[in-house]
PDB file of N, CA, C and O in Angstrom:
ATOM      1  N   UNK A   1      12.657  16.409  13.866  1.00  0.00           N
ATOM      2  CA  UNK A   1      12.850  15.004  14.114  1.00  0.00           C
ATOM      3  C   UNK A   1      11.487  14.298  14.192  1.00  0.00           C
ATOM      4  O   UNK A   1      11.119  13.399  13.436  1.00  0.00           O
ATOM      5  N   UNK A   2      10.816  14.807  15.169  1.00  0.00           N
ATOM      6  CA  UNK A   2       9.026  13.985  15.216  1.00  0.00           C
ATOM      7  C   UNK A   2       8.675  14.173  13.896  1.00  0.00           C
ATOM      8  O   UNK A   2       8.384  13.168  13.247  1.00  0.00           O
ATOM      9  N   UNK A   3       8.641  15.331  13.331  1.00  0.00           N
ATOM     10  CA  UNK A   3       7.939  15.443  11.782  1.00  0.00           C
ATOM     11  C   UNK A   3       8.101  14.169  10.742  1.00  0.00           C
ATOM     12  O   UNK A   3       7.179  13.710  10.069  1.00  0.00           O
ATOM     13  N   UNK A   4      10.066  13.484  10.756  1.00  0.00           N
ATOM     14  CA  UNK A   4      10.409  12.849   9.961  1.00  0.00           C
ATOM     15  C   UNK A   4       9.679  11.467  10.604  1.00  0.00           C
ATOM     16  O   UNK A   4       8.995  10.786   9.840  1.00  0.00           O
ATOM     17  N   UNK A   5       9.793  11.155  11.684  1.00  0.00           N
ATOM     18  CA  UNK A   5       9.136   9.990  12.066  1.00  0.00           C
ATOM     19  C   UNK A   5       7.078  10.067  12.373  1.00  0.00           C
ATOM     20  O   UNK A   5       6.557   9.122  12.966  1.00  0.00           O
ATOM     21  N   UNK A   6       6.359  11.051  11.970  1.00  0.00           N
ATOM     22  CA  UNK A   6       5.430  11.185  11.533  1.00  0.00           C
ATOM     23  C   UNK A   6       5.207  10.727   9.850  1.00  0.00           C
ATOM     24  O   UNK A   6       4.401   9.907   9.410  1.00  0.00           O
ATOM     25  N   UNK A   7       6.288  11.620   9.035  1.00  0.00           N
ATOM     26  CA  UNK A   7       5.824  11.312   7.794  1.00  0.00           C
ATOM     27  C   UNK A   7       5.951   9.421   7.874  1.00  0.00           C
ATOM     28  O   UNK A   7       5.007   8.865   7.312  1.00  0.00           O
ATOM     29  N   UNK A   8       6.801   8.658   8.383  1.00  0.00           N
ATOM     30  CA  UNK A   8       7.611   8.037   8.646  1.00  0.00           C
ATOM     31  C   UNK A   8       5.989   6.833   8.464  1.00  0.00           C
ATOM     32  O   UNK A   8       5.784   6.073   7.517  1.00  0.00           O
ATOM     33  N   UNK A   9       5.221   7.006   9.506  1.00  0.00           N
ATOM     34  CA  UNK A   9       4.088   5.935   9.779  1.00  0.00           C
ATOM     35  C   UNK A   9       3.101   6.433   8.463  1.00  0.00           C
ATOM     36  O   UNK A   9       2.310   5.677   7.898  1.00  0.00           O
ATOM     37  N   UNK A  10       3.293   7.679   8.150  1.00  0.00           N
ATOM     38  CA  UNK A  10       1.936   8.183   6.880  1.00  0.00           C
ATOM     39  C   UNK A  10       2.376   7.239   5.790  1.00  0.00           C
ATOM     40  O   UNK A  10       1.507   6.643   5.154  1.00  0.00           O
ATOM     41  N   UNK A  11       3.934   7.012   5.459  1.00  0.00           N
ATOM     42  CA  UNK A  11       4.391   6.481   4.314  1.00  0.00           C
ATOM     43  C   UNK A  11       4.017   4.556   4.658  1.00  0.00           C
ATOM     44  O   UNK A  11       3.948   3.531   3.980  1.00  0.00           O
ATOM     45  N   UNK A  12       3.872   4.916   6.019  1.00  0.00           N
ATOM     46  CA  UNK A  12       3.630   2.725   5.956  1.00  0.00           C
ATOM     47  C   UNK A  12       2.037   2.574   6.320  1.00  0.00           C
ATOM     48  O   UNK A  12       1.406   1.523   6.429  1.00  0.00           O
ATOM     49  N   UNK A  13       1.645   3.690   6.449  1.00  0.00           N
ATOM     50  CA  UNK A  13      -0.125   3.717   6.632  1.00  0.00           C
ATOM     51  C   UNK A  13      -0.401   3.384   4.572  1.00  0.00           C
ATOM     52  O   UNK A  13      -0.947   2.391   4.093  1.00  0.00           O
ATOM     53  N   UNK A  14       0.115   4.425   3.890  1.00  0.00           N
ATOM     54  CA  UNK A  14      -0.239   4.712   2.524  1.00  0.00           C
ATOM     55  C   UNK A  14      -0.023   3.233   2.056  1.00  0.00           C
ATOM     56  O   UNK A  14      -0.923   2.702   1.405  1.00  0.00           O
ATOM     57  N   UNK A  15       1.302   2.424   2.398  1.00  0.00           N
ATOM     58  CA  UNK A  15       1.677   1.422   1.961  1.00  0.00           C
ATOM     59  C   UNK A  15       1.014   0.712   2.259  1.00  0.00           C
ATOM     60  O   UNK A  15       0.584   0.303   1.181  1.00  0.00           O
ATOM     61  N   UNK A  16       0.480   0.115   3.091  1.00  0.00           N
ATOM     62  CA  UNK A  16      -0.959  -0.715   3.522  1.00  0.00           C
ATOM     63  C   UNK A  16      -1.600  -0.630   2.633  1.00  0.00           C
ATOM     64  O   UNK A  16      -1.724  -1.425   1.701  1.00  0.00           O
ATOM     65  N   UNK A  17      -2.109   0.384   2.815  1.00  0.00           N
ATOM     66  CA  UNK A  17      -3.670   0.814   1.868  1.00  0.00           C
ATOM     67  C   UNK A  17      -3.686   0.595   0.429  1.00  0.00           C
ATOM     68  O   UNK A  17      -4.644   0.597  -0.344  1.00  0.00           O
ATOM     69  N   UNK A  18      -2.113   0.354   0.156  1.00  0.00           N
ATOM     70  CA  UNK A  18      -1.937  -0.024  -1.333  1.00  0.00           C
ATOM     71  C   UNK A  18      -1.879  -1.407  -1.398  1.00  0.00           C
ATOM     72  O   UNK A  18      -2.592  -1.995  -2.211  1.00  0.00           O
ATOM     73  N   UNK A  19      -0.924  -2.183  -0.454  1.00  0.00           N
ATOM     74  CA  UNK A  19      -1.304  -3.429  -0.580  1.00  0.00           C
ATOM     75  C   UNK A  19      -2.693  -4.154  -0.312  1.00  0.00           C
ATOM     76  O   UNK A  19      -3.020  -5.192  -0.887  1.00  0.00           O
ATOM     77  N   UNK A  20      -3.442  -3.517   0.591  1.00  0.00           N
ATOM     78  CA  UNK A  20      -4.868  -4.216   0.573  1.00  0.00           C
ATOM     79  C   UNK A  20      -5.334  -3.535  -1.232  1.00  0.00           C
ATOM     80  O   UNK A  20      -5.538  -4.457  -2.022  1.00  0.00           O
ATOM     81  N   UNK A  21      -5.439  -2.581  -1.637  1.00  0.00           N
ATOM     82  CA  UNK A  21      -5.907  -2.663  -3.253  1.00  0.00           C
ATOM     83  C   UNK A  21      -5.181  -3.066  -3.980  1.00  0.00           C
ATOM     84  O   UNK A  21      -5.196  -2.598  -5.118  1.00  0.00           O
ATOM     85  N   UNK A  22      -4.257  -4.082  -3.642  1.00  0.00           N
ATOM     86  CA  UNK A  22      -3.750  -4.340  -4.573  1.00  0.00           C
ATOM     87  C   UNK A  22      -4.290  -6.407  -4.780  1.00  0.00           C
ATOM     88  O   UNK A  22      -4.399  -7.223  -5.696  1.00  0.00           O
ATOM     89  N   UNK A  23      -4.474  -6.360  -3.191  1.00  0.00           N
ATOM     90  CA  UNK A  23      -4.896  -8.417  -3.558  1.00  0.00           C
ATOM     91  C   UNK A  23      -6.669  -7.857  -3.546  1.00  0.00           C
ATOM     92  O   UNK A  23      -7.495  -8.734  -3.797  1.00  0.00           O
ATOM     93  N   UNK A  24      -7.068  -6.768  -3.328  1.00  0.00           N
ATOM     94  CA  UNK A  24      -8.925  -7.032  -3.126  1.00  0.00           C
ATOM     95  C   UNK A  24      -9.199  -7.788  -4.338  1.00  0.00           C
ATOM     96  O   UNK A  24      -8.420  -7.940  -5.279  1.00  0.00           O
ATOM     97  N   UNK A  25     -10.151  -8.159  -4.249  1.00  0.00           N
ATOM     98  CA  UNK A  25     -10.819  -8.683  -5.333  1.00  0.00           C
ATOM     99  C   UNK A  25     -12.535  -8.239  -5.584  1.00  0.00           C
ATOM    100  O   UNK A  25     -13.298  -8.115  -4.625  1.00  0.00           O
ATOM    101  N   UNK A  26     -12.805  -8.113  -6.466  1.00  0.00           N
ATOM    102  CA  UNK A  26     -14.443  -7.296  -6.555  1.00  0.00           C
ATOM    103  C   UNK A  26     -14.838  -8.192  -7.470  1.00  0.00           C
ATOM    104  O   UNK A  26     -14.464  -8.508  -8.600  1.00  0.00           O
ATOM    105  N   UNK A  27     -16.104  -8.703  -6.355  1.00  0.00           N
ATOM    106  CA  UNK A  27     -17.292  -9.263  -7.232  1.00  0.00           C
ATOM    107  C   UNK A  27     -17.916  -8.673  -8.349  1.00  0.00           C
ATOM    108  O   UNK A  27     -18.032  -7.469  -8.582  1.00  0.00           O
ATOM    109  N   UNK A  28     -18.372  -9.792  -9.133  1.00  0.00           N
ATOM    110  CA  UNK A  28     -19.144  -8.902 -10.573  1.00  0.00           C
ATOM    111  C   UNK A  28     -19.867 -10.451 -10.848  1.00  0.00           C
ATOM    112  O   UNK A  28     -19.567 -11.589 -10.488  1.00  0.00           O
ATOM    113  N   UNK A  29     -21.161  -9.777 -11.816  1.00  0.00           N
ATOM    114  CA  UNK A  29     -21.973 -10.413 -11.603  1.00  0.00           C
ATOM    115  C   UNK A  29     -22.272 -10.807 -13.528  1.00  0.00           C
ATOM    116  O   UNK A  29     -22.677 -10.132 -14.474  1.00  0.00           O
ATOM    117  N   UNK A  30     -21.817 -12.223 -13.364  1.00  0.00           N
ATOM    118  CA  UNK A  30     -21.805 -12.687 -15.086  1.00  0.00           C
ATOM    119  C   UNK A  30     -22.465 -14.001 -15.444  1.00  0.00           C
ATOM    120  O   UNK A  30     -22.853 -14.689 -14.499  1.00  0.00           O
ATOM    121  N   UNK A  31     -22.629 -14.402 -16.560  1.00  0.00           N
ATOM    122  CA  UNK A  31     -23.071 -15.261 -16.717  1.00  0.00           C
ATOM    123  C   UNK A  31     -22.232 -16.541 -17.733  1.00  0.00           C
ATOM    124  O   UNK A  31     -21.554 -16.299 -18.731  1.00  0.00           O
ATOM    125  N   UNK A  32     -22.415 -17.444 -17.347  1.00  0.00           N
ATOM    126  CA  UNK A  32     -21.434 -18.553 -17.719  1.00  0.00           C
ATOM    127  C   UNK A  32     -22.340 -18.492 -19.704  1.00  0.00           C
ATOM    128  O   UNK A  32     -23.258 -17.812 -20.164  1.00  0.00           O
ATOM    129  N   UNK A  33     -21.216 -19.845 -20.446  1.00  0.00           N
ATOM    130  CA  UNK A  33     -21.143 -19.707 -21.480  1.00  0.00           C
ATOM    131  C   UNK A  33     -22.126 -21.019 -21.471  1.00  0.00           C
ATOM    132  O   UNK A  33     -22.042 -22.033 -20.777  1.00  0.00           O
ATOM    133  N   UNK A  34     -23.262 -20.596 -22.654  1.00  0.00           N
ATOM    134  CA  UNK A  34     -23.992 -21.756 -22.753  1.00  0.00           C
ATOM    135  C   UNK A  34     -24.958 -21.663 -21.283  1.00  0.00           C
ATOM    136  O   UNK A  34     -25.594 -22.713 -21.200  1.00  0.00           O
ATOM    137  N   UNK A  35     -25.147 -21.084 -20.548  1.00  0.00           N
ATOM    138  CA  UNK A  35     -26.136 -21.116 -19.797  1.00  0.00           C
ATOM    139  C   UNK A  35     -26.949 -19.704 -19.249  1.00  0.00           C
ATOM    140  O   UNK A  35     -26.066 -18.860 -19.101  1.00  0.00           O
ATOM    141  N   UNK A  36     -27.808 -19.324 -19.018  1.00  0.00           N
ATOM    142  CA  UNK A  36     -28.555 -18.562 -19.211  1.00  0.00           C
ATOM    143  C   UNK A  36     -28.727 -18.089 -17.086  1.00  0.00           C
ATOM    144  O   UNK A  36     -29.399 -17.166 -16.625  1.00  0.00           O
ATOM    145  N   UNK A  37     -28.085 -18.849 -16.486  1.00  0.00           N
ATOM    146  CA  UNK A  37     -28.166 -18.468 -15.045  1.00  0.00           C
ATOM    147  C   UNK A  37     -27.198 -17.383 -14.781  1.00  0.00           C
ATOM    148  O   UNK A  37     -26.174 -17.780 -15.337  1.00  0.00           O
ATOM    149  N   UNK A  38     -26.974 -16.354 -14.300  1.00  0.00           N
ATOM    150  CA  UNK A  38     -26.103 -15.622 -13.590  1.00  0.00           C
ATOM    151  C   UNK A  38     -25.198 -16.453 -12.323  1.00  0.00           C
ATOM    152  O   UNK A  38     -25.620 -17.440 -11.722  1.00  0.00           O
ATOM    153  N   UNK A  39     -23.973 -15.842 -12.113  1.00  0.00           N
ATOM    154  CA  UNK A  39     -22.738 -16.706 -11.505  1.00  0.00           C
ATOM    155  C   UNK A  39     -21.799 -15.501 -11.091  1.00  0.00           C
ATOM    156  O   UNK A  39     -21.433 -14.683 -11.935  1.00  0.00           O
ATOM    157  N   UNK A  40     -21.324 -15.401  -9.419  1.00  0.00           N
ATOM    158  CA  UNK A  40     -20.639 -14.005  -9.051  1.00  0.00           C
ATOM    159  C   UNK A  40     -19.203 -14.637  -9.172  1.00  0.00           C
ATOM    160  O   UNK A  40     -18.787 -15.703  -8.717  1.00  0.00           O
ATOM    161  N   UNK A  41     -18.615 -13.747  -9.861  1.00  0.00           N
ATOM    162  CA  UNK A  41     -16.937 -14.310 -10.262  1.00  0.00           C
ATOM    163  C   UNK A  41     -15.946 -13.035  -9.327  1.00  0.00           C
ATOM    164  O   UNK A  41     -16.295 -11.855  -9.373  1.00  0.00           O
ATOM    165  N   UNK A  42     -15.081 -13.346  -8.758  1.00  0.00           N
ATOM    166  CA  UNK A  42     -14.388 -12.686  -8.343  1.00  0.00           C
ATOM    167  C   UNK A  42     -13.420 -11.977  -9.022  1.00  0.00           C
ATOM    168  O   UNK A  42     -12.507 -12.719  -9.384  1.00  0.00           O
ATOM    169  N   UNK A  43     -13.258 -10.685  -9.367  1.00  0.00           N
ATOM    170  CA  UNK A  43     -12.284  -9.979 -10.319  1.00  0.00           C
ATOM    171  C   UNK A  43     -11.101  -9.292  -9.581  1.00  0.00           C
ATOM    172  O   UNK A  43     -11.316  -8.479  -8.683  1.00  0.00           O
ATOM    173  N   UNK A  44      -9.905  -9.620  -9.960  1.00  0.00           N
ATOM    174  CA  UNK A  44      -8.480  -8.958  -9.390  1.00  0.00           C
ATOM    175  C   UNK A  44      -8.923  -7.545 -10.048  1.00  0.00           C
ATOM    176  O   UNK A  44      -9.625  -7.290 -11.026  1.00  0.00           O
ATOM    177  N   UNK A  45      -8.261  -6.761  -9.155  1.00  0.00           N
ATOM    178  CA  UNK A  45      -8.320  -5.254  -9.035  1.00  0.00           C
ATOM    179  C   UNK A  45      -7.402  -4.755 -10.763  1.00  0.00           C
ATOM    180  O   UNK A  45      -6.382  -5.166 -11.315  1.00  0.00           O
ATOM    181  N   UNK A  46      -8.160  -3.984 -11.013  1.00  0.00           N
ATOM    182  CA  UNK A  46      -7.369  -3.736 -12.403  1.00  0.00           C
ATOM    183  C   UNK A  46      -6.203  -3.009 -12.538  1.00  0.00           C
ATOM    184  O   UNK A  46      -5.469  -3.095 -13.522  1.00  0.00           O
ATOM    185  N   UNK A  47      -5.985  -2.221 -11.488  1.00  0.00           N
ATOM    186  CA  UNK A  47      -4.925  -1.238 -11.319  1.00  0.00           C
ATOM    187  C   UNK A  47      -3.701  -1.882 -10.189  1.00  0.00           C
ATOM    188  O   UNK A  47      -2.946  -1.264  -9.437  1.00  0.00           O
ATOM    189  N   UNK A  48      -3.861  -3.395 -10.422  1.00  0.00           N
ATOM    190  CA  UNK A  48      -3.170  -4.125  -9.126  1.00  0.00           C
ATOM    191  C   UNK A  48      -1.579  -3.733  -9.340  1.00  0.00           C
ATOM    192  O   UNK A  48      -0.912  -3.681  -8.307  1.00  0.00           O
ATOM    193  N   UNK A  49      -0.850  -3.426 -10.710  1.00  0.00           N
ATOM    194  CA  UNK A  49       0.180  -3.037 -10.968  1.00  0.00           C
ATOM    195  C   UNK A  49       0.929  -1.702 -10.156  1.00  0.00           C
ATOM    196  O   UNK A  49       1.988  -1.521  -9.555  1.00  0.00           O
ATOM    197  N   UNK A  50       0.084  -1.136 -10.407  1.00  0.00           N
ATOM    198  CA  UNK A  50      -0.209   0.509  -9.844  1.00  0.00           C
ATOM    199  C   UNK A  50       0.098   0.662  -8.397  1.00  0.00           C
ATOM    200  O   UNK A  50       0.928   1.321  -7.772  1.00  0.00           O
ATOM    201  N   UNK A  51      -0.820  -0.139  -8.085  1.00  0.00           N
ATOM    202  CA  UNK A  51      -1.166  -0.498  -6.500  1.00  0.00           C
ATOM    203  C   UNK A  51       0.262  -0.948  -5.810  1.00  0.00           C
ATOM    204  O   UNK A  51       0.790  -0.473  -4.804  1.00  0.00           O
ATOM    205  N   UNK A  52       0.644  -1.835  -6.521  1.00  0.00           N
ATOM    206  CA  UNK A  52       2.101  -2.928  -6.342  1.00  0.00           C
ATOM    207  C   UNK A  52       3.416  -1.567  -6.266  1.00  0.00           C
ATOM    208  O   UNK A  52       4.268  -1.652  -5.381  1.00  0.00           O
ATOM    209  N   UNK A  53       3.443  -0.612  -7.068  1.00  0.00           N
ATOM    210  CA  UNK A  53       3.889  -0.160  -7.465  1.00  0.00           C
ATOM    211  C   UNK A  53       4.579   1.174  -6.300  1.00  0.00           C
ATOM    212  O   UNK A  53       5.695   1.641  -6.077  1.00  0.00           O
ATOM    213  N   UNK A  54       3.040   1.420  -5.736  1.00  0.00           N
ATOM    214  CA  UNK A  54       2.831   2.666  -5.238  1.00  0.00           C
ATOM    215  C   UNK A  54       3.389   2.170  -3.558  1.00  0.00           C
ATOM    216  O   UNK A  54       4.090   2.700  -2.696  1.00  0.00           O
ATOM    217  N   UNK A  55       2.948   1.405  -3.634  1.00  0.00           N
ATOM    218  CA  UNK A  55       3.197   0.192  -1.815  1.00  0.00           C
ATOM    219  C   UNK A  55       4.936   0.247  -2.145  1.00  0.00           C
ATOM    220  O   UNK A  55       5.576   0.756  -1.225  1.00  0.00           O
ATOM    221  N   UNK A  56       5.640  -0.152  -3.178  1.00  0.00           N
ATOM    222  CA  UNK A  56       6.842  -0.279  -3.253  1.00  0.00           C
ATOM    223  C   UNK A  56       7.690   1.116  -2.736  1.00  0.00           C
ATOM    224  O   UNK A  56       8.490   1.179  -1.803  1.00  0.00           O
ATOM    225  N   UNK A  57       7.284   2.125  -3.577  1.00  0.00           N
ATOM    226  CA  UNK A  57       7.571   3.548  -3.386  1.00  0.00           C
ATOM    227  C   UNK A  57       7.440   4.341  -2.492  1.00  0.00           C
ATOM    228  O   UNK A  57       8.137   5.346  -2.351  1.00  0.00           O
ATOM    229  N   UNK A  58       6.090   3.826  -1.428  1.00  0.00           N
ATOM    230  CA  UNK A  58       5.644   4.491   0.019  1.00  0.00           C
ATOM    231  C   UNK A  58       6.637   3.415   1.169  1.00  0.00           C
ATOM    232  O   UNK A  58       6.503   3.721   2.354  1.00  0.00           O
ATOM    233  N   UNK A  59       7.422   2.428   0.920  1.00  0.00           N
ATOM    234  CA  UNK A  59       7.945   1.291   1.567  1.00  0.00           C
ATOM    235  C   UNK A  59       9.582   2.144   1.859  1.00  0.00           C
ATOM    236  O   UNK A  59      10.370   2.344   2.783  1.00  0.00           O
ATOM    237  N   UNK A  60       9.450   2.389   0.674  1.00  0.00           N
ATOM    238  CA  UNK A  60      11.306   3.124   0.530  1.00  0.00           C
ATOM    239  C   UNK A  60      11.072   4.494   1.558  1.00  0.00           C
ATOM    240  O   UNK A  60      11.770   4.847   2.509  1.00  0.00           O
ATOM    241  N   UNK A  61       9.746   5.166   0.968  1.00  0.00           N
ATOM    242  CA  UNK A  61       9.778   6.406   1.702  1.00  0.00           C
ATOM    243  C   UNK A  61      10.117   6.317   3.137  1.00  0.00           C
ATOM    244  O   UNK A  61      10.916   7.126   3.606  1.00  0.00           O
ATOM    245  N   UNK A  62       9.429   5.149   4.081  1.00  0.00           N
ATOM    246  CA  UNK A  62       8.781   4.955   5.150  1.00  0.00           C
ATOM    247  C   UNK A  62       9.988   4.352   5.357  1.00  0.00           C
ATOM    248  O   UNK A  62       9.616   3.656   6.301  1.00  0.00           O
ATOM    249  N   UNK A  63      11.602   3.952   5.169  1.00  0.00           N
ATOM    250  CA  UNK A  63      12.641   3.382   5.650  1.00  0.00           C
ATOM    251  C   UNK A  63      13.545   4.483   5.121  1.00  0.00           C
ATOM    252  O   UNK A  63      14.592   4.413   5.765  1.00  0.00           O
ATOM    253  N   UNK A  64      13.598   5.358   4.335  1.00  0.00           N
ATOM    254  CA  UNK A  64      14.190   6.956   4.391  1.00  0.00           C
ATOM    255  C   UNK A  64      13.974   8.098   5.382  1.00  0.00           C
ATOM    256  O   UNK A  64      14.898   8.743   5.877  1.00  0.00           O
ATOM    257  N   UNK A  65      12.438   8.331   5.675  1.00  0.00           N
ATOM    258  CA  UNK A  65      11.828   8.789   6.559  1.00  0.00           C
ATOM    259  C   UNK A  65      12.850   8.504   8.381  1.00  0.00           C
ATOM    260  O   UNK A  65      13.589   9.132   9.139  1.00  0.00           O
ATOM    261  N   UNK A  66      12.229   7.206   8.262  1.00  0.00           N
ATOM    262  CA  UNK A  66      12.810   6.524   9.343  1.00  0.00           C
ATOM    263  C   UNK A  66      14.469   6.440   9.903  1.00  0.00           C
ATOM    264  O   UNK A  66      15.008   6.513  11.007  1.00  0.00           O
ATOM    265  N   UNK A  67      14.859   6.278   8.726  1.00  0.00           N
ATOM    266  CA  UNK A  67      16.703   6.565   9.151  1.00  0.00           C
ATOM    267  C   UNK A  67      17.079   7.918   9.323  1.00  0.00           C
ATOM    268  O   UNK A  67      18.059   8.282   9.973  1.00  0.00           O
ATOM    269  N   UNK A  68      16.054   8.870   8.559  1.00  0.00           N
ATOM    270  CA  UNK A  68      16.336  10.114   8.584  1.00  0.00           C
ATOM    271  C   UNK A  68      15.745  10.522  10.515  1.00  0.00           C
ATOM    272  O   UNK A  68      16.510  11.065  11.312  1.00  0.00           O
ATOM    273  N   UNK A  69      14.760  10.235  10.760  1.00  0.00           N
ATOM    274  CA  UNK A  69      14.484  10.923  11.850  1.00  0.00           C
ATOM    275  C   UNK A  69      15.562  10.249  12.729  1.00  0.00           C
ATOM    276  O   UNK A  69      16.330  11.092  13.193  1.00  0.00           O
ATOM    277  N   UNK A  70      15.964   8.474  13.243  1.00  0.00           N
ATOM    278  CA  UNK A  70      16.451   7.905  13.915  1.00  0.00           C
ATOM    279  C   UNK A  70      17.979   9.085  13.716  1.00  0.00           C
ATOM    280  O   UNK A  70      18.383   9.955  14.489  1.00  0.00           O
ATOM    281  N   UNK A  71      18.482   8.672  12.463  1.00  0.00           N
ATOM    282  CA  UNK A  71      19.822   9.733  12.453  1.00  0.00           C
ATOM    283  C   UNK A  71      19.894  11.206  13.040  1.00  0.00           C
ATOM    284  O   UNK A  71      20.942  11.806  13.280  1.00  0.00           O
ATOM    285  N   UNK A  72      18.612  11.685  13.230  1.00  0.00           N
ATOM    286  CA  UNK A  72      18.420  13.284  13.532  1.00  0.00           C
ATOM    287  C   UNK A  72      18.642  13.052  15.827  1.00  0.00           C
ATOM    288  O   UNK A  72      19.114  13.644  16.798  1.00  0.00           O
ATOM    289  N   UNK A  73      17.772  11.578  15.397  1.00  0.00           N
ATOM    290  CA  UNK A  73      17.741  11.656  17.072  1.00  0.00           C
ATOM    291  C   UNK A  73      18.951  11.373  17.780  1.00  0.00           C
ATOM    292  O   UNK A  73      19.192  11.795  18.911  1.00  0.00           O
ATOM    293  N   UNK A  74      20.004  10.367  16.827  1.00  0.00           N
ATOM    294  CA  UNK A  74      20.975  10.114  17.625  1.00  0.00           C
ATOM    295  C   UNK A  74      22.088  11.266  17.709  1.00  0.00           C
ATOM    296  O   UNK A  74      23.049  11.081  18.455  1.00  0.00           O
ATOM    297  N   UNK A  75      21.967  12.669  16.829  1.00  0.00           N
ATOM    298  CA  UNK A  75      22.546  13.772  16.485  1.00  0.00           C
ATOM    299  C   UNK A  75      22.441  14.816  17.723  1.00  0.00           C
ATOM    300  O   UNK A  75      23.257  15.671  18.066  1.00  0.00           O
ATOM    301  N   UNK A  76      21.353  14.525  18.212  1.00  0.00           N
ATOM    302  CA  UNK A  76      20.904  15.644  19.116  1.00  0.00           C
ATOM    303  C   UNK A  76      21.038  14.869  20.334  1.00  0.00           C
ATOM    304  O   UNK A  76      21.640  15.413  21.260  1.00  0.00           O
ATOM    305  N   UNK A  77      20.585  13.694  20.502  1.00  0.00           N
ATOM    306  CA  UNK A  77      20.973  12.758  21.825  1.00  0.00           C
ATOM    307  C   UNK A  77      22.087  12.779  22.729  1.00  0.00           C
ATOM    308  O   UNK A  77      22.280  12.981  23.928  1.00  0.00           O
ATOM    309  N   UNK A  78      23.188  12.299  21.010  1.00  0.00           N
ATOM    310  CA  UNK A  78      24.594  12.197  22.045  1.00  0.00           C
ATOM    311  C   UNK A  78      25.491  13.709  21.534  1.00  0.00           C
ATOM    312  O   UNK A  78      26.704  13.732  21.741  1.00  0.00           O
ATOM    313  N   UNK A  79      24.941  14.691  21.000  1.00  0.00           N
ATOM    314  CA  UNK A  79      25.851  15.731  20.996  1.00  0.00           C
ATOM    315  C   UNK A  79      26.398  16.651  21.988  1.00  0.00           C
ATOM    316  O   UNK A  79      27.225  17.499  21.654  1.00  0.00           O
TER     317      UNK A  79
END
């Protein structure tokens, strides 16, 4: 039961960590058209799909996880 509600926070820890890579944005350092000065442009993460993707899939885990342990506890609680 603790195990399932352990994996339970790993799957909404992972999901975090995907949604922050998924809005970061990374500076890069370019130069405009027609001018010869450098200019820092902010670039969306290239793998933001991925990212979107993976947060979706660790989201399901982390509410499977969760019904699974809650269901294990109310099994042993009131039996």
């Amino acid at each position: 039961m603790y195990t399932k509600f352990a994996a339970a926070i790993v799957c909404i820890a992972l999901c975090s960590l995907n949604v922050i890579a998924a809005v970061k944005r990374t500076p890069i350092r370019t130069t405009l058209e027609g001018s010869s000065r450098t200019t820092v442009e902010m670039m969306p993460s290239p793998n933001s799909g991925v990212h979107w993707m993976s947060a979706v899939i660790f989201l399901a885990g982390f509410a499977c996880f969760l019904g699974w342990g809650i269901s294990d506890y109310n099994t042993i609680r009131f039996s």
